[in-house]
N, CA, C and O atoms as a Tinker XYZ file with bonds, in Angstrom:
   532  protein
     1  N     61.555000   98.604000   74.915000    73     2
     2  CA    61.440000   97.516000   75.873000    64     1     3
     3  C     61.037000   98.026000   77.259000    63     2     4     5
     4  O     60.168000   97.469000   77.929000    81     3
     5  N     61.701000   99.096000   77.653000    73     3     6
     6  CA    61.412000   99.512000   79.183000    64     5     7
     7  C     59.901000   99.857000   78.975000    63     6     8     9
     8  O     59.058000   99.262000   79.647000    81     7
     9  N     59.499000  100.916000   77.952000    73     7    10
    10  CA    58.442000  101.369000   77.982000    64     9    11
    11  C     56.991000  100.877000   78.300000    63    10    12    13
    12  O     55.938000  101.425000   78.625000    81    11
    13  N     57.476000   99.389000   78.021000    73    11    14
    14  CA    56.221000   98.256000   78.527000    64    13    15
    15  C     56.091000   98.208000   79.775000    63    14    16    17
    16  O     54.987000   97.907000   80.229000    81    15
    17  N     57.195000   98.495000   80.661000    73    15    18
    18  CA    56.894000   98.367000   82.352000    64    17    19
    19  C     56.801000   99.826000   82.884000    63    18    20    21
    20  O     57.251000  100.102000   83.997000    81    19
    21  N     56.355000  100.539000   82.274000    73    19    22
    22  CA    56.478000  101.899000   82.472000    64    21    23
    23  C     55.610000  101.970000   83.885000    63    22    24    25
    24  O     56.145000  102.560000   84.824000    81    23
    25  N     54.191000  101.349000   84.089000    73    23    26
    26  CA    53.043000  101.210000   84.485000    64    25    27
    27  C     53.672000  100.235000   86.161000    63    26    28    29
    28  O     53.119000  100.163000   87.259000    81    27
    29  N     55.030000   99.618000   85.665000    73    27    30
    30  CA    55.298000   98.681000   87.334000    64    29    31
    31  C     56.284000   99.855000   87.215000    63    30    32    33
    32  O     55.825000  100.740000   87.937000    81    31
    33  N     57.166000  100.183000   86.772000    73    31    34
    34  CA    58.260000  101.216000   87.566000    64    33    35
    35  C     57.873000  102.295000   88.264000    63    34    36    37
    36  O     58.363000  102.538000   89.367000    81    35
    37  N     56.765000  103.213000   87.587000    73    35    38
    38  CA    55.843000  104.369000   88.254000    64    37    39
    39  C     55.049000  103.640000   89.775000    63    38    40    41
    40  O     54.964000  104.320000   90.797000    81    39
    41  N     54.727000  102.769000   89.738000    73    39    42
    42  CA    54.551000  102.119000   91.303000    64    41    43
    43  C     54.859000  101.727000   92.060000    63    42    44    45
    44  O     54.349000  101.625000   93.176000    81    43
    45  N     56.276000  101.217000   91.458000    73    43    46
    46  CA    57.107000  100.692000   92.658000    64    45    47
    47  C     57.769000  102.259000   92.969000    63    46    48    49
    48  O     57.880000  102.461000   94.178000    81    47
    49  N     58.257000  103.471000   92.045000    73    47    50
    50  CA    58.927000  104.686000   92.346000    64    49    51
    51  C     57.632000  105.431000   93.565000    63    50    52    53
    52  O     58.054000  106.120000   94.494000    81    51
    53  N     56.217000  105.205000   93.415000    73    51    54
    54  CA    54.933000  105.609000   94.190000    64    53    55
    55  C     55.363000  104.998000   95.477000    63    54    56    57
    56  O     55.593000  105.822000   96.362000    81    55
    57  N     55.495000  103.988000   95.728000    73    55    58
    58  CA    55.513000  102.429000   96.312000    64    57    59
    59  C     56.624000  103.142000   97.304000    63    58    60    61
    60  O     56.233000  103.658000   98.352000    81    59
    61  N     57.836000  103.155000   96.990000    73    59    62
    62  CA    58.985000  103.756000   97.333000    64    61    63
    63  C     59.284000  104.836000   98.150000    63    62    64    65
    64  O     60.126000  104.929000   99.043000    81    63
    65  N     58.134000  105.988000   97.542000    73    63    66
    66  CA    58.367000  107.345000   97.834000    64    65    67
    67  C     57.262000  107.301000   99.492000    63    66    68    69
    68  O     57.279000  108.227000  100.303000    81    67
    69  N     56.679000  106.436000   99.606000    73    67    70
    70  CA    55.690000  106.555000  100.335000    64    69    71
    71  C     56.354000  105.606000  101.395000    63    70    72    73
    72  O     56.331000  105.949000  102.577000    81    71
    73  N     56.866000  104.586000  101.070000    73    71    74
    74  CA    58.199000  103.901000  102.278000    64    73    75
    75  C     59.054000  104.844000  102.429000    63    74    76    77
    76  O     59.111000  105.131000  103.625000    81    75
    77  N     59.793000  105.511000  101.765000    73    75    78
    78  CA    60.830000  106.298000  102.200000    64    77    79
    79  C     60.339000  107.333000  103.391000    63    78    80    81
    80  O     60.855000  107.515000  104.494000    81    79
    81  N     59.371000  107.846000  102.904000    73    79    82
    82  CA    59.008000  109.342000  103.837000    64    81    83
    83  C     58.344000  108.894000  104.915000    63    82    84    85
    84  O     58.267000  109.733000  105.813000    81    83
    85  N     57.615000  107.398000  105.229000    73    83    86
    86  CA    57.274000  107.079000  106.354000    64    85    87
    87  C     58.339000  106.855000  107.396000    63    86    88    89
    88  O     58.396000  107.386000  108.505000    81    87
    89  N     59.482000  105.665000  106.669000    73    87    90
    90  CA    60.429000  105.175000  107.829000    64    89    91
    91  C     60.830000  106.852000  107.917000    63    90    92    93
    92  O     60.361000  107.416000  108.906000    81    91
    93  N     61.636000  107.685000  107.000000    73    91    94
    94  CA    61.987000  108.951000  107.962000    64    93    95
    95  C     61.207000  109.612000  108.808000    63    94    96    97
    96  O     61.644000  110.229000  109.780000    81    95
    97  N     59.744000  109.510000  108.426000    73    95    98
    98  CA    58.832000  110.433000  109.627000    64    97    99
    99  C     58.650000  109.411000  110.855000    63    98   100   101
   100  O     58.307000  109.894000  111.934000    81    99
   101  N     58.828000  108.233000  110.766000    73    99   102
   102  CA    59.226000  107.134000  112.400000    64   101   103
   103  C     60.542000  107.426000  112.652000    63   102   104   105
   104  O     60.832000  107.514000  113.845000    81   103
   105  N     61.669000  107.650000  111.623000    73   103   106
   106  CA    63.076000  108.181000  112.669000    64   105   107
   107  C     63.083000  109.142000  113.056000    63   106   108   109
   108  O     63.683000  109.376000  114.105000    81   107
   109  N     62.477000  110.020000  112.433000    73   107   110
   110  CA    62.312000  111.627000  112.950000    64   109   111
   111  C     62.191000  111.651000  114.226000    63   110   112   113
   112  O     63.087000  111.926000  115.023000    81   111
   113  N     60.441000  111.199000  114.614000    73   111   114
   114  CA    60.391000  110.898000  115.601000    64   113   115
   115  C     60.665000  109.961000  116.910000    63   114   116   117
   116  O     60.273000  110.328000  118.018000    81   115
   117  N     61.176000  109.058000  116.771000    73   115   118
   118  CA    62.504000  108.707000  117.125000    64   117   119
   119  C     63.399000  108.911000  117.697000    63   118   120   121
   120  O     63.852000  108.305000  118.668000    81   119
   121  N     63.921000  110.152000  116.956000    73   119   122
   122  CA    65.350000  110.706000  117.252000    64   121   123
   123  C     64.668000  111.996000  118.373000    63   122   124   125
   124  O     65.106000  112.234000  119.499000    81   123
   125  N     63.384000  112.773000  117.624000    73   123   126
   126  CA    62.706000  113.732000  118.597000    64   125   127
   127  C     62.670000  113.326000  120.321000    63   126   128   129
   128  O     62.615000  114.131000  121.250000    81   127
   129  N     62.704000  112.324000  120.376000    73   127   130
   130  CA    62.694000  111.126000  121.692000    64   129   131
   131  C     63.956000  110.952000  122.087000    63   130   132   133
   132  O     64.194000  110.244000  123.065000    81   131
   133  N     64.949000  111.574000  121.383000    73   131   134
   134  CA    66.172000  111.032000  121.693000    64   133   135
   135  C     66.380000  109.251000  121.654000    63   134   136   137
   136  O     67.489000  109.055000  122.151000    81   135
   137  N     65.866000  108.153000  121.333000    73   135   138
   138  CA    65.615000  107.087000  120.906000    64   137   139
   139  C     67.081000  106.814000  120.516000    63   138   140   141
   140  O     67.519000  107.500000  119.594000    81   139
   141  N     67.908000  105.904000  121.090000    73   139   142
   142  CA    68.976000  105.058000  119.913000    64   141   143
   143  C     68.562000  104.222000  119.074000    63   142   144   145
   144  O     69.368000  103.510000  118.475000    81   143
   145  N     67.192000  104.134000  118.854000    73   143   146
   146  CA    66.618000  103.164000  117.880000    64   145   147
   147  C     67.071000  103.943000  116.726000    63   146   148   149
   148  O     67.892000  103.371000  116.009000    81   147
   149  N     66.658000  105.303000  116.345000    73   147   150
   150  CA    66.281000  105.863000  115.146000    64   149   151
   151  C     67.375000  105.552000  114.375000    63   150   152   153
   152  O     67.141000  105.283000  113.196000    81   151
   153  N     68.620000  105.522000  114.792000    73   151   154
   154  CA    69.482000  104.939000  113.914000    64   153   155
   155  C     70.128000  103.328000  114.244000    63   154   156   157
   156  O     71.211000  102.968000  114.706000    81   155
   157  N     69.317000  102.822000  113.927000    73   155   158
   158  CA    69.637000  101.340000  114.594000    64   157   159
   159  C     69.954000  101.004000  112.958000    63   158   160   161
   160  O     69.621000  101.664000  111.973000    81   159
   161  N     70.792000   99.616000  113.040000    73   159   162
   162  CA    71.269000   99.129000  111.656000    64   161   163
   163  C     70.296000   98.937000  110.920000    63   162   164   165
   164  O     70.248000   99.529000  109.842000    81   163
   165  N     69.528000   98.280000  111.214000    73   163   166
   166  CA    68.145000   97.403000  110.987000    64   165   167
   167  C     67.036000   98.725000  109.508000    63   166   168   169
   168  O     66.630000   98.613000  108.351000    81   167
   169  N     67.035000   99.846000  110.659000    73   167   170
   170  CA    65.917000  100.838000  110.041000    64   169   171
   171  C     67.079000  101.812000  109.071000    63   170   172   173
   172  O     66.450000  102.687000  108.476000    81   171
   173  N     68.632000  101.875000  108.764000    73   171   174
   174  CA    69.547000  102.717000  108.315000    64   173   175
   175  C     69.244000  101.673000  107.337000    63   174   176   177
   176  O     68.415000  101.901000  106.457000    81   175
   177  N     69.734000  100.758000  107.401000    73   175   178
   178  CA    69.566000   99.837000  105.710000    64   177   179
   179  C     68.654000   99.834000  104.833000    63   178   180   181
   180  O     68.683000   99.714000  103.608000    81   179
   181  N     67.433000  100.047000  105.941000    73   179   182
   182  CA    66.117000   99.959000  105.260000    64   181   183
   183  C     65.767000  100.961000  104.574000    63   182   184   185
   184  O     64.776000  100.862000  103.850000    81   183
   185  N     66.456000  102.088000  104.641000    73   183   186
   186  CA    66.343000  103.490000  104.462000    64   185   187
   187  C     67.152000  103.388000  103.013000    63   186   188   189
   188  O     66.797000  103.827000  101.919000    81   187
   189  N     68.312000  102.688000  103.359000    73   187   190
   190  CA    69.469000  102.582000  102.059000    64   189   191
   191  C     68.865000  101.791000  101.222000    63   190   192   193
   192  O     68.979000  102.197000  100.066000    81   191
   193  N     68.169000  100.668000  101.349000    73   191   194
   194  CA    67.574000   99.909000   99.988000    64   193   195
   195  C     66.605000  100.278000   99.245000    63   194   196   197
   196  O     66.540000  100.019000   98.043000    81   195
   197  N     65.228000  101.320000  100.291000    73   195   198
   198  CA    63.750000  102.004000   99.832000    64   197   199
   199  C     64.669000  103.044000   98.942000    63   198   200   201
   200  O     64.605000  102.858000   97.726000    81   199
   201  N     65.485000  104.077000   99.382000    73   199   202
   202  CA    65.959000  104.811000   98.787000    64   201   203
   203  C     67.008000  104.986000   97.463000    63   202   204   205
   204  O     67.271000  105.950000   96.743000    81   203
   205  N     67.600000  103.210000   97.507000    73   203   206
   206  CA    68.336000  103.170000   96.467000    64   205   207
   207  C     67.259000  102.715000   95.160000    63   206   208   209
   208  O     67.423000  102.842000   93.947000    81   207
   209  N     66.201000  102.185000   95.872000    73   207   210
   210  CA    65.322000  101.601000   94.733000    64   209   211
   211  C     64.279000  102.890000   94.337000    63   210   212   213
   212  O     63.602000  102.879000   93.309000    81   211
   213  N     64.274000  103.406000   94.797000    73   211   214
   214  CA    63.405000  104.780000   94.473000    64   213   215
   215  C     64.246000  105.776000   93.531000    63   214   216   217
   216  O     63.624000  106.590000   92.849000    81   215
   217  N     65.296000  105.736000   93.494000    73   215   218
   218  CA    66.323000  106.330000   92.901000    64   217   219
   219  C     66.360000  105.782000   91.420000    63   218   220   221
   220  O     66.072000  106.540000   90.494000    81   219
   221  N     66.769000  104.268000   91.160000    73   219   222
   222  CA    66.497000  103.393000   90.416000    64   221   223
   223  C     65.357000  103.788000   89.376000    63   222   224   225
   224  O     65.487000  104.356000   88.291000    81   223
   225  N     64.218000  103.336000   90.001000    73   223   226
   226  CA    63.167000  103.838000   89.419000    64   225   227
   227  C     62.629000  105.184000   89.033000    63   226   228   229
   228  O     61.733000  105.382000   88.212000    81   227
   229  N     63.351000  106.179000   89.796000    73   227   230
   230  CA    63.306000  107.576000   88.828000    64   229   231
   231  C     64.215000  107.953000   87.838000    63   230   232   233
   232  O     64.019000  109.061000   87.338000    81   231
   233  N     65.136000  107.314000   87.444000    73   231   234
   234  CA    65.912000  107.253000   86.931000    64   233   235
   235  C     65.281000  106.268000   85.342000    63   234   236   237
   236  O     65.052000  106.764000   84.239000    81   235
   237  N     65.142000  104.846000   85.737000    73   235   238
   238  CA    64.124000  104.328000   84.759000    64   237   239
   239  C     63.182000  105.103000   84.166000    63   238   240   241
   240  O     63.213000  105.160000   82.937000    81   239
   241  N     62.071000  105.919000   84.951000    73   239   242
   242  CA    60.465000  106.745000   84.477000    64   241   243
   243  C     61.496000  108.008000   83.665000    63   242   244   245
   244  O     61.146000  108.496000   82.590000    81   243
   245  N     62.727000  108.399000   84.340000    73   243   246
   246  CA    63.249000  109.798000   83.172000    64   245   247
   247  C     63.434000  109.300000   82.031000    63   246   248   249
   248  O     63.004000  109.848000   81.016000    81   247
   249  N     64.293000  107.862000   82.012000    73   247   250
   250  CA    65.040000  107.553000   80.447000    64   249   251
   251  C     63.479000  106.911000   79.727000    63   250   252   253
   252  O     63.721000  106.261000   78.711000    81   251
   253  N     61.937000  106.985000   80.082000    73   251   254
   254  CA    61.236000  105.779000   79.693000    64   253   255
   255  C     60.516000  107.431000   78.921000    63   254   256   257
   256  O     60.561000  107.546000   77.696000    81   255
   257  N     60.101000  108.208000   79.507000    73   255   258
   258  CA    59.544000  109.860000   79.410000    64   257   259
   259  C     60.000000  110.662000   78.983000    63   258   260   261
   260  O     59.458000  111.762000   78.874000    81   259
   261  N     61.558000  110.290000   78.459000    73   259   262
   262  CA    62.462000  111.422000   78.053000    64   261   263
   263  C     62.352000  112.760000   79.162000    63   262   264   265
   264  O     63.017000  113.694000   78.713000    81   263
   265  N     62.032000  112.928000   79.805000    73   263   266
   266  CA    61.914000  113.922000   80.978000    64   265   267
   267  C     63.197000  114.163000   81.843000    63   266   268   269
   268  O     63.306000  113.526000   82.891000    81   267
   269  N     64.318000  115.175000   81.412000    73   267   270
   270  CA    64.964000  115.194000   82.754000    64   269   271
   271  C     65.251000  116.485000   83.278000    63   270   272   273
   272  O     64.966000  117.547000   82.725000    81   271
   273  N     65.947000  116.317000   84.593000    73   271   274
   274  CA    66.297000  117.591000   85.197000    64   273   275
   275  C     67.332000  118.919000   84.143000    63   274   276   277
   276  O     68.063000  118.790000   83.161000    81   275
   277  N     67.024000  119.786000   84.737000    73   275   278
   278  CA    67.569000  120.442000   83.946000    64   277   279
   279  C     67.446000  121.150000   82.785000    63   278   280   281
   280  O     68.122000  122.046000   82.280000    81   279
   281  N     65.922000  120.267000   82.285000    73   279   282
   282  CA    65.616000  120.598000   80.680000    64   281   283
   283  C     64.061000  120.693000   81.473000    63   282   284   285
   284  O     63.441000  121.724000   81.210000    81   283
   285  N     63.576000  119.996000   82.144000    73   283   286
   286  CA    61.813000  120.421000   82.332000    64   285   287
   287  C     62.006000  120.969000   83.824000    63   286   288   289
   288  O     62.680000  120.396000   84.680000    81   287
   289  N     61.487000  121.861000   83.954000    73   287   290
   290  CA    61.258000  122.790000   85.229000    64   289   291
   291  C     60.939000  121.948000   86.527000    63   290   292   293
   292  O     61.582000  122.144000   87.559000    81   291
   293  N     60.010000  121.080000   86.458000    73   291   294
   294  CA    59.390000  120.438000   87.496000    64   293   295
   295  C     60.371000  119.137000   88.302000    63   294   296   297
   296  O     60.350000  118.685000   89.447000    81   295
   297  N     61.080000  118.871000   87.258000    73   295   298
   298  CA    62.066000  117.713000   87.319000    64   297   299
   299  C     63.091000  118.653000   88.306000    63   298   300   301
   300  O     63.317000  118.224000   89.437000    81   299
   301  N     63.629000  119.773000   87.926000    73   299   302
   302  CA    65.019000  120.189000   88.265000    64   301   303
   303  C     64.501000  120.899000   89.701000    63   302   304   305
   304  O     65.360000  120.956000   90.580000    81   303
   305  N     63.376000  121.360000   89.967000    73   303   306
   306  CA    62.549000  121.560000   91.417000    64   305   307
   307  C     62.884000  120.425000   91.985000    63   306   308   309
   308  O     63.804000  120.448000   92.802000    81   307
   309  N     62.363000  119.455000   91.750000    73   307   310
   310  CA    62.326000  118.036000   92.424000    64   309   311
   311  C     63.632000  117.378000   92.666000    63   310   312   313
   312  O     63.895000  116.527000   93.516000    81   311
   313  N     64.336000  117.866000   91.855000    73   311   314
   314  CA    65.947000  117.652000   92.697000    64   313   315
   315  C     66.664000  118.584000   93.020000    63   314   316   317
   316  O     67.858000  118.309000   93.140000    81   315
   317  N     66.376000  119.539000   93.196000    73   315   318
   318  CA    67.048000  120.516000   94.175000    64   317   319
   319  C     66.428000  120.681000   95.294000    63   318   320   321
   320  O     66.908000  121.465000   96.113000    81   319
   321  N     65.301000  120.025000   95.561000    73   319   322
   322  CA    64.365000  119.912000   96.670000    64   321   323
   323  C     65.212000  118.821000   97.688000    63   322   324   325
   324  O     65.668000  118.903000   98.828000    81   323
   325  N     65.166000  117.736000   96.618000    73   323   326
   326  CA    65.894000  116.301000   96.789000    64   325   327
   327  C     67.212000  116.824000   97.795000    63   326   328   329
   328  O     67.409000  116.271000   98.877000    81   327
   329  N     67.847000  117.649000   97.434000    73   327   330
   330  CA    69.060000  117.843000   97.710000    64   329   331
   331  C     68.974000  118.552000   99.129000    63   330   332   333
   332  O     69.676000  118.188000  100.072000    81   331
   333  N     67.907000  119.765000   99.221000    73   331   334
   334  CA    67.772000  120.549000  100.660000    64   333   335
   335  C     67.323000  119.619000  101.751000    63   334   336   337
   336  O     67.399000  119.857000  102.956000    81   335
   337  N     66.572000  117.905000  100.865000    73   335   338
   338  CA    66.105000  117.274000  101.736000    64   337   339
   339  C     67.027000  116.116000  102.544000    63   338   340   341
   340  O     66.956000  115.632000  103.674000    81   339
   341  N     67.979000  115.908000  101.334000    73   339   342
   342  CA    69.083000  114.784000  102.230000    64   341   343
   343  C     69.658000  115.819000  103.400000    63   342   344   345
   344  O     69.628000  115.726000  104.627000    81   343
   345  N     70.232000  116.919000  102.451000    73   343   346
   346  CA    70.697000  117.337000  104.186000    64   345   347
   347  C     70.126000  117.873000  105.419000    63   346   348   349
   348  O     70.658000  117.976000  106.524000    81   347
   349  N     68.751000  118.251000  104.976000    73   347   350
   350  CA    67.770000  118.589000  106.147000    64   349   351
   351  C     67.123000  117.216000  106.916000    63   350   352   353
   352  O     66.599000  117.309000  108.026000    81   351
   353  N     67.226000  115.982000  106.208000    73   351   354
   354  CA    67.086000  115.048000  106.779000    64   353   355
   355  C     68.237000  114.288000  107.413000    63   354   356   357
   356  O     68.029000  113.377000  108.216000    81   355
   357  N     69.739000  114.761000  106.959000    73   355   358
   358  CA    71.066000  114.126000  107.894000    64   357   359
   359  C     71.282000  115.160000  109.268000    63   358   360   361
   360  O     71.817000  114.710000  110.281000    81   359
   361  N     70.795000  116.631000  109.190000    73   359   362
   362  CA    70.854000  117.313000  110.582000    64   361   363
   363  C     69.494000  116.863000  111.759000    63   362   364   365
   364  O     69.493000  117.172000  112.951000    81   363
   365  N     68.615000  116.224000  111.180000    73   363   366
   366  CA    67.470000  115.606000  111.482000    64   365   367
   367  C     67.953000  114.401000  112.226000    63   366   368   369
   368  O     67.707000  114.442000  113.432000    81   367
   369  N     68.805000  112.962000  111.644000    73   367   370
   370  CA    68.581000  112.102000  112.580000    64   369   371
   371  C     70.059000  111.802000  112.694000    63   370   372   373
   372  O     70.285000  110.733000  113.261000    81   371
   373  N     71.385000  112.648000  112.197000    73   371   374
   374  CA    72.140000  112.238000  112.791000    64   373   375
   375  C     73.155000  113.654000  113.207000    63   374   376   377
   376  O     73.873000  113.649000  114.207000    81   375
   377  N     73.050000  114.981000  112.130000    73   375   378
   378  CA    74.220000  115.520000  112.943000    64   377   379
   379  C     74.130000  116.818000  113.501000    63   378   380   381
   380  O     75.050000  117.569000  113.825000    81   379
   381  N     72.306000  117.072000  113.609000    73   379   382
   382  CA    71.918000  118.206000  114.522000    64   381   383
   383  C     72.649000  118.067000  115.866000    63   382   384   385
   384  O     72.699000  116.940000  116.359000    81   383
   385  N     73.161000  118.992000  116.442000    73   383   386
   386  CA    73.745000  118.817000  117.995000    64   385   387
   387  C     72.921000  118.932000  119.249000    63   386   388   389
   388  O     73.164000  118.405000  120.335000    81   387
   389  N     71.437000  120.065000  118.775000    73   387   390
   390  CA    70.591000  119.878000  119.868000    64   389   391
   391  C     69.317000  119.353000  119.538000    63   390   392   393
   392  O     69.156000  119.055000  118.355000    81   391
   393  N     68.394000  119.177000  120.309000    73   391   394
   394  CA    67.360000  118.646000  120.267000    64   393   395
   395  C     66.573000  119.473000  119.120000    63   394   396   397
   396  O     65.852000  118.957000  118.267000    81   395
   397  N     66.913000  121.189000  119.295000    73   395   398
   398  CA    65.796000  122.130000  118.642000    64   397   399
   399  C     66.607000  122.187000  117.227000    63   398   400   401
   400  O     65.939000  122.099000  116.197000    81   399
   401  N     67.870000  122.315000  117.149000    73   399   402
   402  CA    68.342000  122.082000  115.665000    64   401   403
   403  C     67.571000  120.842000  114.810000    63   402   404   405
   404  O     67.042000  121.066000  113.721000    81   403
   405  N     67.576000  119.394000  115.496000    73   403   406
   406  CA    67.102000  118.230000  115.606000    64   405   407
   407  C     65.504000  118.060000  114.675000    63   406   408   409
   408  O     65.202000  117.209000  113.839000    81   407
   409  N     64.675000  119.253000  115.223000    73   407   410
   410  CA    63.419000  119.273000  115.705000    64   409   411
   411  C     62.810000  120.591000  114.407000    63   410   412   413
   412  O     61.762000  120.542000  113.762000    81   411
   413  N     63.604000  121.383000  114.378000    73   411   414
   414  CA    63.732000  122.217000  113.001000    64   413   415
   415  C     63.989000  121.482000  111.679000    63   414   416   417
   416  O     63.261000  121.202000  110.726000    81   415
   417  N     65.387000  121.252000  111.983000    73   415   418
   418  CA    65.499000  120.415000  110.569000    64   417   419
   419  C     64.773000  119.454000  110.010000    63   418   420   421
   420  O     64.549000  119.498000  108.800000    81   419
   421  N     64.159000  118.159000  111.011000    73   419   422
   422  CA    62.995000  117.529000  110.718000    64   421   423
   423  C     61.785000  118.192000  110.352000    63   422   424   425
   424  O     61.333000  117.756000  109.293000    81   423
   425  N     61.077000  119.146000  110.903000    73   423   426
   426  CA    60.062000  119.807000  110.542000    64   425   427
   427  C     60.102000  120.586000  108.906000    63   426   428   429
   428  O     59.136000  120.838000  108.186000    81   427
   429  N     61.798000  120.886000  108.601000    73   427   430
   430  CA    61.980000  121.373000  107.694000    64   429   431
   431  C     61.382000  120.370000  106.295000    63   430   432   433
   432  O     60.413000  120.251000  105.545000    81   431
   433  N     62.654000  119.823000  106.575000    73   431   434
   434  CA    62.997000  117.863000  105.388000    64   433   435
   435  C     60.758000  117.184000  105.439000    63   434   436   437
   436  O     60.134000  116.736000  104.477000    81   435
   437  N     60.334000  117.355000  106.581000    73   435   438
   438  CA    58.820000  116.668000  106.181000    64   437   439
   439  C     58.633000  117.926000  105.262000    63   438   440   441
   440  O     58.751000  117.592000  104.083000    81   439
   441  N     58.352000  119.408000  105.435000    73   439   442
   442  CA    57.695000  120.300000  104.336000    64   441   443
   443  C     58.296000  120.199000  103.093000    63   442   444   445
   444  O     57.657000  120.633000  102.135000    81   443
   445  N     59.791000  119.541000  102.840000    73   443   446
   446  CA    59.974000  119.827000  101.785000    64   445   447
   447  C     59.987000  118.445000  100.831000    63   446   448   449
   448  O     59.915000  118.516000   99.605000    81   447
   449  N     60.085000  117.237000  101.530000    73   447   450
   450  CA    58.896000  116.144000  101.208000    64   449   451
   451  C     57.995000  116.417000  100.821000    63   450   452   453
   452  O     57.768000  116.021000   99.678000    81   451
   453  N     57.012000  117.190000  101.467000    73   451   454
   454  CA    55.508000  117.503000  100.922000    64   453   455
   455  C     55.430000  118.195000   99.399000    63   454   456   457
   456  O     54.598000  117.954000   98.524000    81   455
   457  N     56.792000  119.324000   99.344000    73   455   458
   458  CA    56.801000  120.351000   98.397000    64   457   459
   459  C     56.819000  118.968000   97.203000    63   458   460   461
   460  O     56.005000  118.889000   96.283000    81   459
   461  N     57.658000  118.191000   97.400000    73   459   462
   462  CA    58.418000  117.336000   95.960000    64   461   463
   463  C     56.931000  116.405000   96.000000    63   462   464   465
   464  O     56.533000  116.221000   94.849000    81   463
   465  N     56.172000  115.883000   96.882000    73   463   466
   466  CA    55.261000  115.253000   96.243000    64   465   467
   467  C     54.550000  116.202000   95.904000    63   466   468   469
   468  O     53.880000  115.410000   95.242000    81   467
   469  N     53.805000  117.621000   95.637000    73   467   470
   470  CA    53.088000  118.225000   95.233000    64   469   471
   471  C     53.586000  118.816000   93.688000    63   470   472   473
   472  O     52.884000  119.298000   92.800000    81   471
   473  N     55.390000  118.539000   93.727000    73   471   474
   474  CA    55.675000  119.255000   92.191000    64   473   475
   475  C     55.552000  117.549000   91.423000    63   474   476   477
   476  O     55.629000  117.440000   90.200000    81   475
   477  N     55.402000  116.603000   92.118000    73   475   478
   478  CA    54.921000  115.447000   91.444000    64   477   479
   479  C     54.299000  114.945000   90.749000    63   478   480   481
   480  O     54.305000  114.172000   89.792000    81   479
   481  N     53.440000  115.752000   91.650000    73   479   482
   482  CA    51.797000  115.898000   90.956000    64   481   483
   483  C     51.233000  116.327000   90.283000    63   482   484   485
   484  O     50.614000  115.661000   89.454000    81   483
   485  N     51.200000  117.362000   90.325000    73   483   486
   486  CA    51.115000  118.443000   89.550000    64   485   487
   487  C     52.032000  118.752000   87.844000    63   486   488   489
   488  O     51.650000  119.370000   86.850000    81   487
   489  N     53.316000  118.018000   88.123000    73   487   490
   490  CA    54.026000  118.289000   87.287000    64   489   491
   491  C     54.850000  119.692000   86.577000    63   490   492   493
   492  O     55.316000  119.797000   85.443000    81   491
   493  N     54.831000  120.582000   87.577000    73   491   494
   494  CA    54.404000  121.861000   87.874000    64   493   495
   495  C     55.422000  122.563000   89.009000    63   494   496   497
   496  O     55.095000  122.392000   90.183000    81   495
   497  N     56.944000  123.541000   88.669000    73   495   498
   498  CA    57.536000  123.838000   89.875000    64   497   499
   499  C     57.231000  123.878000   90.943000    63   498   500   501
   500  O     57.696000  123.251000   91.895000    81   499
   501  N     55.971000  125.021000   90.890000    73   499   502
   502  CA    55.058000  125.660000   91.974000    64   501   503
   503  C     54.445000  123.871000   92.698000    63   502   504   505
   504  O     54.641000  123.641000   93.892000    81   503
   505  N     53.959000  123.128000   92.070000    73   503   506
   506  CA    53.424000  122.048000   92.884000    64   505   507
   507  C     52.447000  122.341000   93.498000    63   506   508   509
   508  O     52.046000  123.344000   92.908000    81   507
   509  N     51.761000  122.136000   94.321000    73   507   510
   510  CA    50.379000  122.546000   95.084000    64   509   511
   511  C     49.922000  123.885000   94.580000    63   510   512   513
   512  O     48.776000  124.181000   94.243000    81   511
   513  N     51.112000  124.741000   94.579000    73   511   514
   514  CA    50.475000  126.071000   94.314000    64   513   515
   515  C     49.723000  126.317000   93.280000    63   514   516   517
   516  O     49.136000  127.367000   93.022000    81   515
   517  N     49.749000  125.074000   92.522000    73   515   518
   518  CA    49.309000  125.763000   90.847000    64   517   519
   519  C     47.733000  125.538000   91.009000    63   518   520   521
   520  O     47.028000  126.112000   90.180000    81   519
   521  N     47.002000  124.633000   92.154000    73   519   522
   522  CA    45.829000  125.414000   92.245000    64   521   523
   523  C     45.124000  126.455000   92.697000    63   522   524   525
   524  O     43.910000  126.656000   92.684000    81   523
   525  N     46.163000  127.204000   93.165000    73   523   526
   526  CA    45.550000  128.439000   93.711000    64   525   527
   527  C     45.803000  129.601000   92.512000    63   526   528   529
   528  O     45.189000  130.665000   92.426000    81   527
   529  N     46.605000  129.240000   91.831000    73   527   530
   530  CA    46.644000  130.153000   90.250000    64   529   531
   531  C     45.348000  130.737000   89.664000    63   530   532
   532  O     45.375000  131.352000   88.598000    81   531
């Protein structure tokens, strides 16, 4: 049954991943500004619903692909990435103490965004790297 929407879950999880990493690269900067916007209720929720539904839907594409962490290489990259990225993205807009901690950790959490859409793609730990193989 799922397997028929395989084709809307992979776009709304696309859909998702591409809302998620924008609103954080507008709080990033934001917060780079010192801004009390970046964590305003408004853009924190918005963050909590793109992200709970992106979650959702990778979760759907594993059980639809049989694909999960732990057992395929590229999957278990992509969440241990996941993982350097929540907290490189919580010292980012809420519990870096200075501006340059702030300003690191954001710079960090966008490269390692980039890393997880390239092992995405690729399907592939390395991710981007595997065209330079």
């Amino acid at each position: 049954m799922l397997e028929s929407f395989h084709q809307e879950i992979r776009l709304i999880h696309i859909g998702c991943v591409a809302l998620s990493g924008s609103l954080f690269a507008f709080r990033g900067v934001l917060r780079s500004a010192d801004s009390a916007i970046a964590n305003h209720e408004a853009l924190r929720y918005s963050s909590y619903a793109i992200d709970t539904t992106l979650l959702i839907a990778a979760i759907l594409l594993m059980t639809i692909l049989h694909q999960y962490p732990f057992v395929n290489g590229w999957l278990t990259a992509k969440v241990v990435l996941l993982v350097a990225y929540v907290g490189l993205g919580t010292l980012a807009l809420k519990r870096g103490r200075t501006r340059c901690i702030r300003t690191i950790a954001f710079a960090a959490a966008l490269l390692t965004y980039a890393l997880m859409i390239g092992i995405a793609v690729a399907h592939e730990p390395i991710g981007w790297l595997i065209r330079i193989r």
